[in-house]
py3Dmol code that shows the C-alpha trace and the ligand (Angstrom):
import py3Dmol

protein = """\
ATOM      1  CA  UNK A   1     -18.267   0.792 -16.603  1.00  0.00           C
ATOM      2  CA  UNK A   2     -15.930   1.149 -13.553  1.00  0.00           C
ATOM      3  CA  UNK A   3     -14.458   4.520 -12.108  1.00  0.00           C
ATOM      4  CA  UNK A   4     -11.100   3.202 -13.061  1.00  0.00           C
ATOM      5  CA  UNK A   5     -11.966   1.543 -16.245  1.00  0.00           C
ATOM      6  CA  UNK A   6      -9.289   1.439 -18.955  1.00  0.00           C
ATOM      7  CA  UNK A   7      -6.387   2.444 -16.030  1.00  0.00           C
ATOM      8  CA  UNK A   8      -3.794   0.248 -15.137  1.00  0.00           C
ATOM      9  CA  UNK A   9      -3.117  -0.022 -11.150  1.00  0.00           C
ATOM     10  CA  UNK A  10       0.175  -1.394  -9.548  1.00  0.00           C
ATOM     11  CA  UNK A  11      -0.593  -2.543  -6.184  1.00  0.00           C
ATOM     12  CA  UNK A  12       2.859  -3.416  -4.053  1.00  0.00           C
ATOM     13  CA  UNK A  13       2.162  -6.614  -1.239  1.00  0.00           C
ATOM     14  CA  UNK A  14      -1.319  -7.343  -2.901  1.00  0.00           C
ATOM     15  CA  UNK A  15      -0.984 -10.779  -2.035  1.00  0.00           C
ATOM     16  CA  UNK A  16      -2.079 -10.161   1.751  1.00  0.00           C
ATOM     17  CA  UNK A  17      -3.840  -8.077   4.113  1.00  0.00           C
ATOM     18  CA  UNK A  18      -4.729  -5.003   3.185  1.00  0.00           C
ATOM     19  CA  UNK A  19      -2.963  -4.740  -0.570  1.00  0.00           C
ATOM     20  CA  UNK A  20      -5.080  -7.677  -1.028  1.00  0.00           C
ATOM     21  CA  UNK A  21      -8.318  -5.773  -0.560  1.00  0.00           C
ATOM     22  CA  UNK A  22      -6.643  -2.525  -2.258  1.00  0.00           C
ATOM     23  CA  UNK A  23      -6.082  -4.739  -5.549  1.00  0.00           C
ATOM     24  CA  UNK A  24      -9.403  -6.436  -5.068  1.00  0.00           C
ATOM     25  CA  UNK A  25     -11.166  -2.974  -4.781  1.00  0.00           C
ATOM     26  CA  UNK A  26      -9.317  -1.393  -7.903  1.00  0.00           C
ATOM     27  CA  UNK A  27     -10.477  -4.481 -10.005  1.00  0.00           C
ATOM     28  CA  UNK A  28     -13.968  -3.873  -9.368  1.00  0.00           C
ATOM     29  CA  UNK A  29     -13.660  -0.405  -9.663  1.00  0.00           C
ATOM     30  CA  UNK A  30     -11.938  -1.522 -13.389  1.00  0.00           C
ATOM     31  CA  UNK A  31      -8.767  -1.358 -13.159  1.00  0.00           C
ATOM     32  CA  UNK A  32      -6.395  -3.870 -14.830  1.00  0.00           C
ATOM     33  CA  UNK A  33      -4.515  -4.693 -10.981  1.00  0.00           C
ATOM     34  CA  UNK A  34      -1.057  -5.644 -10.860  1.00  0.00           C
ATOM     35  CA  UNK A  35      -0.850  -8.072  -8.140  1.00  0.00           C
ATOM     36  CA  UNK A  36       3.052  -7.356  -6.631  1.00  0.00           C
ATOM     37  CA  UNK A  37       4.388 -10.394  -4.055  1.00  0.00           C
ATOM     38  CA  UNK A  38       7.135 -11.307  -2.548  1.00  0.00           C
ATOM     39  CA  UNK A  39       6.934 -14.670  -1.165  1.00  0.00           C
ATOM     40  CA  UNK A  40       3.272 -15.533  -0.871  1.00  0.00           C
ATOM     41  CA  UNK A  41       2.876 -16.798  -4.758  1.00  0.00           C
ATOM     42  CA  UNK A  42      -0.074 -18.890  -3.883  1.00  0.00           C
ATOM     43  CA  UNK A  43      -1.884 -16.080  -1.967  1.00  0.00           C
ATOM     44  CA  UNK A  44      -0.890 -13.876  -4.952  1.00  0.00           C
ATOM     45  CA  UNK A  45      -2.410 -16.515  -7.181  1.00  0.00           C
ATOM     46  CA  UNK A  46      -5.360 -16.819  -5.261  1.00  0.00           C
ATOM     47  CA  UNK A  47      -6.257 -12.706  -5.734  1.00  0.00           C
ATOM     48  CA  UNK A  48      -5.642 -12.535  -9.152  1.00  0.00           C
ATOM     49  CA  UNK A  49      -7.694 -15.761  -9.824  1.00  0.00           C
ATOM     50  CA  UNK A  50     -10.589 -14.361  -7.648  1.00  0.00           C
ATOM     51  CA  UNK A  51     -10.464 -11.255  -9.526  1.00  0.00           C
ATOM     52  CA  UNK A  52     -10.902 -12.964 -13.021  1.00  0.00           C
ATOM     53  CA  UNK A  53     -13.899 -15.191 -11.565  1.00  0.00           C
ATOM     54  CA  UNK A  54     -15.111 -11.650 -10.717  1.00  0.00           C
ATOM     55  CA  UNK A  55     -14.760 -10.582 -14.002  1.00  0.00           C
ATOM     56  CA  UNK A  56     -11.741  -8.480 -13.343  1.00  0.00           C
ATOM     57  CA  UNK A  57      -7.973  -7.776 -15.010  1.00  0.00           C
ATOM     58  CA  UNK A  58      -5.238  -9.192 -12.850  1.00  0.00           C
ATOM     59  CA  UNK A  59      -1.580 -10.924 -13.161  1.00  0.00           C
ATOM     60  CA  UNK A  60       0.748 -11.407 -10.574  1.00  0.00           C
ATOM     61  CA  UNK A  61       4.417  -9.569 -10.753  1.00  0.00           C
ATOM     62  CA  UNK A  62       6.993 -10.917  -8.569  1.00  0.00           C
ATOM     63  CA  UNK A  63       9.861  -9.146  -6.829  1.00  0.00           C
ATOM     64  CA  UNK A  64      10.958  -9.597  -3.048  1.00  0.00           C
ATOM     65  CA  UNK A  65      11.747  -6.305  -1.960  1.00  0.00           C
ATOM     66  CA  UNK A  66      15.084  -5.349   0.026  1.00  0.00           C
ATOM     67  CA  UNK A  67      17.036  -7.969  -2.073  1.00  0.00           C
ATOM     68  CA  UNK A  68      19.562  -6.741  -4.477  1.00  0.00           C
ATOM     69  CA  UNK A  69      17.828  -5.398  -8.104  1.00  0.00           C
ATOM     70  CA  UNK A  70      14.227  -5.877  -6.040  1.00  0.00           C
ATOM     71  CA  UNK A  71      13.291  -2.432  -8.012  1.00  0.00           C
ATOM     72  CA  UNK A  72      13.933  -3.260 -11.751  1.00  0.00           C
ATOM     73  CA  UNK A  73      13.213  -6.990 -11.251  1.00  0.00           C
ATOM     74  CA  UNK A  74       9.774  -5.864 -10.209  1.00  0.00           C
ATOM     75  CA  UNK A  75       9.151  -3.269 -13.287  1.00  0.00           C
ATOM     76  CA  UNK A  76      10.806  -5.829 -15.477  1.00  0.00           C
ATOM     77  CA  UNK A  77       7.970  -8.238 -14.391  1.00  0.00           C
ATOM     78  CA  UNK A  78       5.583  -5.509 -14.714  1.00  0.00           C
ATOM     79  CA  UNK A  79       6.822  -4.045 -18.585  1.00  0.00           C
ATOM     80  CA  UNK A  80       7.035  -8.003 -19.469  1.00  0.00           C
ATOM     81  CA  UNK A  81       2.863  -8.778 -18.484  1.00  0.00           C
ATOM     82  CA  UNK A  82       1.684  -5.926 -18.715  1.00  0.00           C
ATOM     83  CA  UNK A  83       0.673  -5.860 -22.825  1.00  0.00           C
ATOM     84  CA  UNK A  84      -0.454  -9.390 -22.101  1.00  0.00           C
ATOM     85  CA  UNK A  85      -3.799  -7.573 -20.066  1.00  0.00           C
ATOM     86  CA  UNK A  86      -4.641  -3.901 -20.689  1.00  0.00           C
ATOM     87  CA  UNK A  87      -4.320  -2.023 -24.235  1.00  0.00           C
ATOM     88  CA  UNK A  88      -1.468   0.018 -23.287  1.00  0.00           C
ATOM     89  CA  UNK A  89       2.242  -0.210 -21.626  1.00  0.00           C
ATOM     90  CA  UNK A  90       1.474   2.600 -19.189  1.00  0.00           C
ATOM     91  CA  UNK A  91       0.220   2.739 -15.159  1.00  0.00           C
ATOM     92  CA  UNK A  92      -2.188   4.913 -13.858  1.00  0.00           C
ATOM     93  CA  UNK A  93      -2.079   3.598 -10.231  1.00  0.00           C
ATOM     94  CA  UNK A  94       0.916   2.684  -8.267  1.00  0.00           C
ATOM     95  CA  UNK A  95      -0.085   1.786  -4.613  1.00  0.00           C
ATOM     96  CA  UNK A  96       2.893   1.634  -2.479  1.00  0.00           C
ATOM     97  CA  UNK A  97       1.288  -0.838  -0.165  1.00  0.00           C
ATOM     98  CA  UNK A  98       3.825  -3.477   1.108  1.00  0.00           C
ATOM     99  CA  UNK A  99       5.735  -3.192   4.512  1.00  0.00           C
ATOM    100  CA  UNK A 100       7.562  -4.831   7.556  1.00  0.00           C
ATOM    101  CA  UNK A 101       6.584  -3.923  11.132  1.00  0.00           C
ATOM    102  CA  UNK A 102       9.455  -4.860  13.398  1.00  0.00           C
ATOM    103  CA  UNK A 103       8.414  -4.621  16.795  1.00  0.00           C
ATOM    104  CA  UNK A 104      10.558  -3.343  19.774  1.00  0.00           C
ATOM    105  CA  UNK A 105      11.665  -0.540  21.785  1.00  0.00           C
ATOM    106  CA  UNK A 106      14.200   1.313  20.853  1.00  0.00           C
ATOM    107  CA  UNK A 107      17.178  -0.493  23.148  1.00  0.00           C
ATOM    108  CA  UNK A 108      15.479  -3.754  21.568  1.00  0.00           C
ATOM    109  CA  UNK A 109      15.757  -2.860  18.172  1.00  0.00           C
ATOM    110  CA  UNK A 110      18.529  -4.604  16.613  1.00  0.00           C
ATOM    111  CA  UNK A 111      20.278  -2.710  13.189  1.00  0.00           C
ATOM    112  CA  UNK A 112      19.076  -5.663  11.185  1.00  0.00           C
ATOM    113  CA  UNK A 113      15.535  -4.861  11.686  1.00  0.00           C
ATOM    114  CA  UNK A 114      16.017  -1.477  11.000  1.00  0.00           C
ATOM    115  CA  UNK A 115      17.795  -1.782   8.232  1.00  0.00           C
ATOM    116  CA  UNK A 116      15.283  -4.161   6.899  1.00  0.00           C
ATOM    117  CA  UNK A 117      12.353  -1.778   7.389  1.00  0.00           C
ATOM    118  CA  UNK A 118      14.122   1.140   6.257  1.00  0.00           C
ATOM    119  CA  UNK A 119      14.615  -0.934   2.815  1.00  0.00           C
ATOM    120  CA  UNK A 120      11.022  -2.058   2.664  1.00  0.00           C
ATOM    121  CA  UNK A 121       8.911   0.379   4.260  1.00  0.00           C
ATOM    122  CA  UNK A 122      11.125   3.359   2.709  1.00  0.00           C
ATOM    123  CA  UNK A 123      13.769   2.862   0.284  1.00  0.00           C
ATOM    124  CA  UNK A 124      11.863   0.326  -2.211  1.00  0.00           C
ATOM    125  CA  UNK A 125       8.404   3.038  -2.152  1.00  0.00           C
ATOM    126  CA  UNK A 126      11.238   5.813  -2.959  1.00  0.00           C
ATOM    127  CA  UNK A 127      12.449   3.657  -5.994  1.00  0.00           C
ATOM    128  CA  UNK A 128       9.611   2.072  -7.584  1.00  0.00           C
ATOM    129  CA  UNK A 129       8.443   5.427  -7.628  1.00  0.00           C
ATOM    130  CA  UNK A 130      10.774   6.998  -9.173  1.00  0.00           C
ATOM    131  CA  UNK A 131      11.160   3.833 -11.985  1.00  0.00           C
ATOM    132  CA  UNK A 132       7.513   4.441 -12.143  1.00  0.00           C
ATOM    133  CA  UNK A 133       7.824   8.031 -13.432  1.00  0.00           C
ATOM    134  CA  UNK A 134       8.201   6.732 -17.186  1.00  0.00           C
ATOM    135  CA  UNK A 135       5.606   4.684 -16.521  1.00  0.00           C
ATOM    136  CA  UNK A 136       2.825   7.138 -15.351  1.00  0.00           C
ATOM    137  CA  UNK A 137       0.636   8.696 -17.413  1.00  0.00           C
ATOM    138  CA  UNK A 138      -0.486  12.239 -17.070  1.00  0.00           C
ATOM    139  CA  UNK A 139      -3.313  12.684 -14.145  1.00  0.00           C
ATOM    140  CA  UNK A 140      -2.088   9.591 -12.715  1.00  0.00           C
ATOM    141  CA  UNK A 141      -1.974   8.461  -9.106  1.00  0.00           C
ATOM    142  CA  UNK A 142       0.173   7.266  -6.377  1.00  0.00           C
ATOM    143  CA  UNK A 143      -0.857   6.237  -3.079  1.00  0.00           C
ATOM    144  CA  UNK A 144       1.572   5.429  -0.435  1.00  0.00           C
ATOM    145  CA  UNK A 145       0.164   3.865   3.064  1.00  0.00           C
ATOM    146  CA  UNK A 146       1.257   5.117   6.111  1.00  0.00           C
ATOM    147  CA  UNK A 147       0.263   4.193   9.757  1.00  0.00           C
ATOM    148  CA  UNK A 148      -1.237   6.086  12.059  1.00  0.00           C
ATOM    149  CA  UNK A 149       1.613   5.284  14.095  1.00  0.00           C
ATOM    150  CA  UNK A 150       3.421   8.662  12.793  1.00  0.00           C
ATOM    151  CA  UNK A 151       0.716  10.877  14.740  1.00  0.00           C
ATOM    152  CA  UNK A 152       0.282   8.316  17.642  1.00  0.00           C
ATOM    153  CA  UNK A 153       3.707   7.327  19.266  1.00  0.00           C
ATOM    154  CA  UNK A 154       3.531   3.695  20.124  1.00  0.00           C
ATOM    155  CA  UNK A 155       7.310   3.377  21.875  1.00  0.00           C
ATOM    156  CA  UNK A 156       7.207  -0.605  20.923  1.00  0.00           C
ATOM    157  CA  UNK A 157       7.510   0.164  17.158  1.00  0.00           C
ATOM    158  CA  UNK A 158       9.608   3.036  17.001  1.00  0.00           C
ATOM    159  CA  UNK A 159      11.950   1.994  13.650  1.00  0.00           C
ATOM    160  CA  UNK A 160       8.270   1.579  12.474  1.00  0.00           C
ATOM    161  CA  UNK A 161       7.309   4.710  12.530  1.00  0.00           C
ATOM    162  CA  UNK A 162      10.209   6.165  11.989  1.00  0.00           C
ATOM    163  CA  UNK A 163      10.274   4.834   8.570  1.00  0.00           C
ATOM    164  CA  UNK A 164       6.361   5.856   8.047  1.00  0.00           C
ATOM    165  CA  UNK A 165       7.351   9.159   8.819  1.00  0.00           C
ATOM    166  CA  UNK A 166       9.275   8.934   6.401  1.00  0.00           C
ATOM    167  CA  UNK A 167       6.624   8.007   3.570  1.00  0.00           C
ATOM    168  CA  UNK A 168       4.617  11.197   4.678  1.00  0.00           C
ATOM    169  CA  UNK A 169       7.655  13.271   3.721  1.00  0.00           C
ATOM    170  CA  UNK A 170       7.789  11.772   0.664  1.00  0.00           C
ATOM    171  CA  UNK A 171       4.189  12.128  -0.226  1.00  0.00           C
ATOM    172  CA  UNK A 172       4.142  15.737   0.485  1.00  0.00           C
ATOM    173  CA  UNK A 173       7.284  16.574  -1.261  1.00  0.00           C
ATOM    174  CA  UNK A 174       6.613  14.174  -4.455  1.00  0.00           C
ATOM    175  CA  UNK A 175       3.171  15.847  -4.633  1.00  0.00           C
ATOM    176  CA  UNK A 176       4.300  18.985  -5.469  1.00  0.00           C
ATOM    177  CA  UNK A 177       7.326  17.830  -7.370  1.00  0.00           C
ATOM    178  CA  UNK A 178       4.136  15.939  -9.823  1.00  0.00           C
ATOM    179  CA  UNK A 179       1.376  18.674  -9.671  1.00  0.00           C
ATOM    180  CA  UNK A 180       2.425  20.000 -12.820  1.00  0.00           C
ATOM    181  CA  UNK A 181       2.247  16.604 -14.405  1.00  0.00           C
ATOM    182  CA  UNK A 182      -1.646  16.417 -12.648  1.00  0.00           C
ATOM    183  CA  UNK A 183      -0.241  13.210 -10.739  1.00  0.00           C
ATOM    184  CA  UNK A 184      -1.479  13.263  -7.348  1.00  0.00           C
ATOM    185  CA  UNK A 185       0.868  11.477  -4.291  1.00  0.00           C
ATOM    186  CA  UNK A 186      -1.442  10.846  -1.285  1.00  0.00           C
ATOM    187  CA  UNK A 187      -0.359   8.680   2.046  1.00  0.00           C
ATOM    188  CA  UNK A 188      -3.347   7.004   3.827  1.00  0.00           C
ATOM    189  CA  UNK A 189      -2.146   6.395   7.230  1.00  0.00           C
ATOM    190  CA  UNK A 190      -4.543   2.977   8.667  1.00  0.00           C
ATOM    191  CA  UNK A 191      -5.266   2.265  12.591  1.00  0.00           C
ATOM    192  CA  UNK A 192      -5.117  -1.165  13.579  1.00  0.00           C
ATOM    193  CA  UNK A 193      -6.096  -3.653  10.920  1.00  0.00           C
ATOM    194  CA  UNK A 194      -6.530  -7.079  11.185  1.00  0.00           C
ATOM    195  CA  UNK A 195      -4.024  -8.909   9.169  1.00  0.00           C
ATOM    196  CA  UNK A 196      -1.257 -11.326   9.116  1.00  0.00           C
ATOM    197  CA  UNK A 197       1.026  -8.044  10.338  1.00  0.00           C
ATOM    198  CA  UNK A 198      -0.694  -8.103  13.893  1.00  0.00           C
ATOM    199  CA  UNK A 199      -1.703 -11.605  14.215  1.00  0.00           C
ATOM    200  CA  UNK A 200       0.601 -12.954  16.638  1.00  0.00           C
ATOM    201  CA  UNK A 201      -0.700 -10.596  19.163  1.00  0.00           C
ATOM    202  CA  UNK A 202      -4.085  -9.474  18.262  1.00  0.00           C
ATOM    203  CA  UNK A 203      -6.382 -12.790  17.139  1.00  0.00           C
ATOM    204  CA  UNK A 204      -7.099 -14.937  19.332  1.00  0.00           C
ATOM    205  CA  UNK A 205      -6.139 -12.576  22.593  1.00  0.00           C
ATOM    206  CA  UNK A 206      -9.186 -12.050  23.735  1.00  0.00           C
ATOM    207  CA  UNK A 207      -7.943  -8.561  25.947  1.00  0.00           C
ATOM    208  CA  UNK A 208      -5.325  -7.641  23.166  1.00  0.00           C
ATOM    209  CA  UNK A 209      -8.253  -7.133  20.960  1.00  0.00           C
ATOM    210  CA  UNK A 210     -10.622  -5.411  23.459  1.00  0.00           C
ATOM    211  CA  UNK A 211      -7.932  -2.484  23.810  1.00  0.00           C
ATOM    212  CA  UNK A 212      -7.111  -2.648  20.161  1.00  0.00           C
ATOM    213  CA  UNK A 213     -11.403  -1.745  19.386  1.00  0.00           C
ATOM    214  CA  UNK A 214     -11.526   0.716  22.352  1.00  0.00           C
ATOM    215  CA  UNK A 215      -8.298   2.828  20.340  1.00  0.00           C
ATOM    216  CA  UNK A 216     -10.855   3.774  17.603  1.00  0.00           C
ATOM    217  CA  UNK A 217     -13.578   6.331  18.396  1.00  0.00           C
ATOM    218  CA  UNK A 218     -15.695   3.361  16.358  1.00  0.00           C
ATOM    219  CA  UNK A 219     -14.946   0.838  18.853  1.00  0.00           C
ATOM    220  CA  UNK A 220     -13.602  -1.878  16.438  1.00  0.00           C
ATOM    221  CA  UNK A 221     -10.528  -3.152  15.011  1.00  0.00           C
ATOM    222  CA  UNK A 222     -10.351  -2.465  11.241  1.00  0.00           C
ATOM    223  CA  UNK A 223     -10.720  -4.474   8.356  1.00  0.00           C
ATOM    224  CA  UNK A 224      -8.761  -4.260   5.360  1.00  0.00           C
ATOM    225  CA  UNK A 225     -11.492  -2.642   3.503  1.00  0.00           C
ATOM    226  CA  UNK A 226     -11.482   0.123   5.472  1.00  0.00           C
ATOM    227  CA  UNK A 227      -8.338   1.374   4.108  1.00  0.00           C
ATOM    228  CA  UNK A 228      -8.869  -0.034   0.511  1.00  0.00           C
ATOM    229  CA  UNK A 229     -12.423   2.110   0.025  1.00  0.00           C
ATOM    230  CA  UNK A 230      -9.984   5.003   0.812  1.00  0.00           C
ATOM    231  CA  UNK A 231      -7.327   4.633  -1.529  1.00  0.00           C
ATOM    232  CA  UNK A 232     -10.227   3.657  -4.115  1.00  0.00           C
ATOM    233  CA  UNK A 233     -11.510   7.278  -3.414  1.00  0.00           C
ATOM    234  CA  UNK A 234      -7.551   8.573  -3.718  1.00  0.00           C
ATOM    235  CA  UNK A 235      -7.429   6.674  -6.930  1.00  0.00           C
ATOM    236  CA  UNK A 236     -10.613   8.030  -8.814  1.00  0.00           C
ATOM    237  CA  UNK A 237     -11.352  11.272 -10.228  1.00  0.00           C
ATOM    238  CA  UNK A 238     -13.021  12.410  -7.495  1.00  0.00           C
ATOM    239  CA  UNK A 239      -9.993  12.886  -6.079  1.00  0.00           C
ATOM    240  CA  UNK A 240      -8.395  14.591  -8.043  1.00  0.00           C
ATOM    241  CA  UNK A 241      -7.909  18.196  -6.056  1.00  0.00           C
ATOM    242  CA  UNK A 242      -6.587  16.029  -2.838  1.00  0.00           C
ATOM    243  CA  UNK A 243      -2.628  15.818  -3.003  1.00  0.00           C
ATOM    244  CA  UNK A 244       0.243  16.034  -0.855  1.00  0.00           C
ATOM    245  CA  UNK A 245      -2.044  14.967   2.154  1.00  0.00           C
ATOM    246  CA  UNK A 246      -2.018  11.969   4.820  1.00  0.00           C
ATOM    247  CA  UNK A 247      -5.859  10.926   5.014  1.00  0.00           C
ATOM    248  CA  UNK A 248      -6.317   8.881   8.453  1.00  0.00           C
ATOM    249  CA  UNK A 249      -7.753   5.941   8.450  1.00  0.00           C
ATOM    250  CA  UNK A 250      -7.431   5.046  11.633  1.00  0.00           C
ATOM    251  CA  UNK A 251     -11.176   5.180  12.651  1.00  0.00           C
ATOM    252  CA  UNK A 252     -10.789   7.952  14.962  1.00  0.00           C
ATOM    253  CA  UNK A 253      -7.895   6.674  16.681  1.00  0.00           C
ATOM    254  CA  UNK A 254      -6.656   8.390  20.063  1.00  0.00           C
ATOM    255  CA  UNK A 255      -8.587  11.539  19.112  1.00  0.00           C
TER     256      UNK A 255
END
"""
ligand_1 = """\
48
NDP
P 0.579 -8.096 5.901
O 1.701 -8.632 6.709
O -0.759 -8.714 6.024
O 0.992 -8.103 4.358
C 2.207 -7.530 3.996
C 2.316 -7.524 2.490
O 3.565 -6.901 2.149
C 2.317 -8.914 1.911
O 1.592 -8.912 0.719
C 3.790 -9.181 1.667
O 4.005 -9.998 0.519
C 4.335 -7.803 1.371
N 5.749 -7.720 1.754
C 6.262 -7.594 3.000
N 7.604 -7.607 2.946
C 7.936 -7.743 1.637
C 9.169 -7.840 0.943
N 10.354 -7.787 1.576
N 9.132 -7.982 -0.392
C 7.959 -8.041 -1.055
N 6.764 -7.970 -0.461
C 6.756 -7.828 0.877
O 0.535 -6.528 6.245
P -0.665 -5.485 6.205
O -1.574 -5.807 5.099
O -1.186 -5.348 7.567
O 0.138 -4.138 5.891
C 0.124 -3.517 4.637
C 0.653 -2.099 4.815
O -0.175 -1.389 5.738
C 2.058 -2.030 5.374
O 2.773 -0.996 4.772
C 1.827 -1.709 6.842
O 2.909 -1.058 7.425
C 0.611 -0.808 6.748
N -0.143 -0.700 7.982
C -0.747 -1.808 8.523
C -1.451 -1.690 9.694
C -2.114 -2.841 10.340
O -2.551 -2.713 11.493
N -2.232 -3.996 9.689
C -1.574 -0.397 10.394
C -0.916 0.687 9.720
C -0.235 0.520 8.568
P 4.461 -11.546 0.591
O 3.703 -12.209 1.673
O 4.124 -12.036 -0.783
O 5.948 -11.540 0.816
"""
view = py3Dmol.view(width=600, height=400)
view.addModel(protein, "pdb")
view.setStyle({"model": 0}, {"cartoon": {"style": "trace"}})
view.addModel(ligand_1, "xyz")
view.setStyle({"model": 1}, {"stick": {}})
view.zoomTo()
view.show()
């Protein structure tokens, strides 16, 4: 038996990167995994099928966030499957995992990139969570991921961080708005990771990934696992006195 056994986990953007490895963790901690995408189907596909060959509880729910009714065409998804796989209608887990980094200073940033991260990185976690608060039972969880670009100021993605500022003020606030309900709210803010977010920069630049290792007191780039083991821990009981809080997980970056 799993830490998470008989819980149902929501994980937003599991189709790549690091919700990928968040929803792949939860599984084989036991968790019946909600696989959210918006327009990687196949890729979503993919996780939930490796999942079952694992043994695992998966099924994809589709909703592409930012587009008009992205919040209750997601939950509909969600209330429609969800019988289908665990024994209940209820969630234990919601992982607010999926984002948009637009990249620029600030006299490059144009309003429809910051309008677009605003609605993903921001408004849709602010939403789903609050559709989710039917949903969630007692003692449940939500995890919301953050960058470490909110206690590192990188000028070339300032809407960015503005916006993941943002999801640390929500965390804080939501977590004491939920303590009575023993539902923790956590943000886990990541270094640099290597996924499709930072590709067209980081793989295969040789330099770009020298100075990306040399950021972290552990001298590597992440890897989505890094950041998945810690929302595992967020997730299980043994975290269940840690709210309110923004756990780096940037491997000792810039300390
Ligand atoms: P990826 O680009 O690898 O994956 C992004 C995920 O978010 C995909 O599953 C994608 O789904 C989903 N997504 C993006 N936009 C939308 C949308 N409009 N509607 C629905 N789904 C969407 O990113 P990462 O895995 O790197 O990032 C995951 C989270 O971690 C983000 O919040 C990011 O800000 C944060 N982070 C990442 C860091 C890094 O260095 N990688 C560092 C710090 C924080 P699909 O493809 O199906 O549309």
């Amino acid at each position: 038996m799993g830490a998470l056994t008989g819980r149902t986990a929501l994980v937003t953007g599991g189709s790549r990167g690091i919700g990928r490895a968040i929803a792949e963790r939860l599984a084989a901690d036991g968790a019946t995994v909600a696989v959210h995408y918006g327009r990687s189907a196949a890729a979503a596909d993919e996780v939930v099928e490796g999942i079952r060959a694992k043994g695992g509880t998966a099924f994809t729910v589709h909703a592409e966030l930012g587009a008009e009714g992205d919040v209750a065409t997601l939950w509909e998804s969600f209330d429609r499957q969800v019988l289908e796989h665990a024994t209940s209608t209820g969630l234990d887990i919601l992982v607010n995992n999926a984002g948009v980094t637009p990249r620029g200073e600030i006299d490059e940033t144009t309003p429809e990139a910051f309008e677009e991260a605003v609605a993903v990185n921001m408004r849709a976690p602010f939403f789903l969570a609050q559709q989710a608060l039917k949903r969630l039972r007692d003692g449940g969880r939500i995890v919301n991921i953050s960058s470490g670009a909110t206690r590192i100021a990188l000028t070339d993605i300032i809407a960015y961080a503005m916006t993941k500022g943002a999801v640390d003020a929500f965390s804080l606030t939501l977590a004491k708005a939920l303590g009575p309900r023993g539902i923790t709210v956590n943000s886990v803010a990541p270094g640099i990771i290597d996924t499709d977010i930072n590709a067209s920069w980081l793989r295969g630049n040789e330099a770009a990934e020298r100075s990306a290792a040399e950021l972290s007191a552990l001298g590597r780039v992440g890897r989505p696992e890094d950041v998945a083991d810690v929302v595992a821990f967020l997730a299980s009981d043994d975290a269940r006195w840690v709210t309110g809080q923004v756990l780096d997980a940037t491997g000792g970056s810039q300390l």
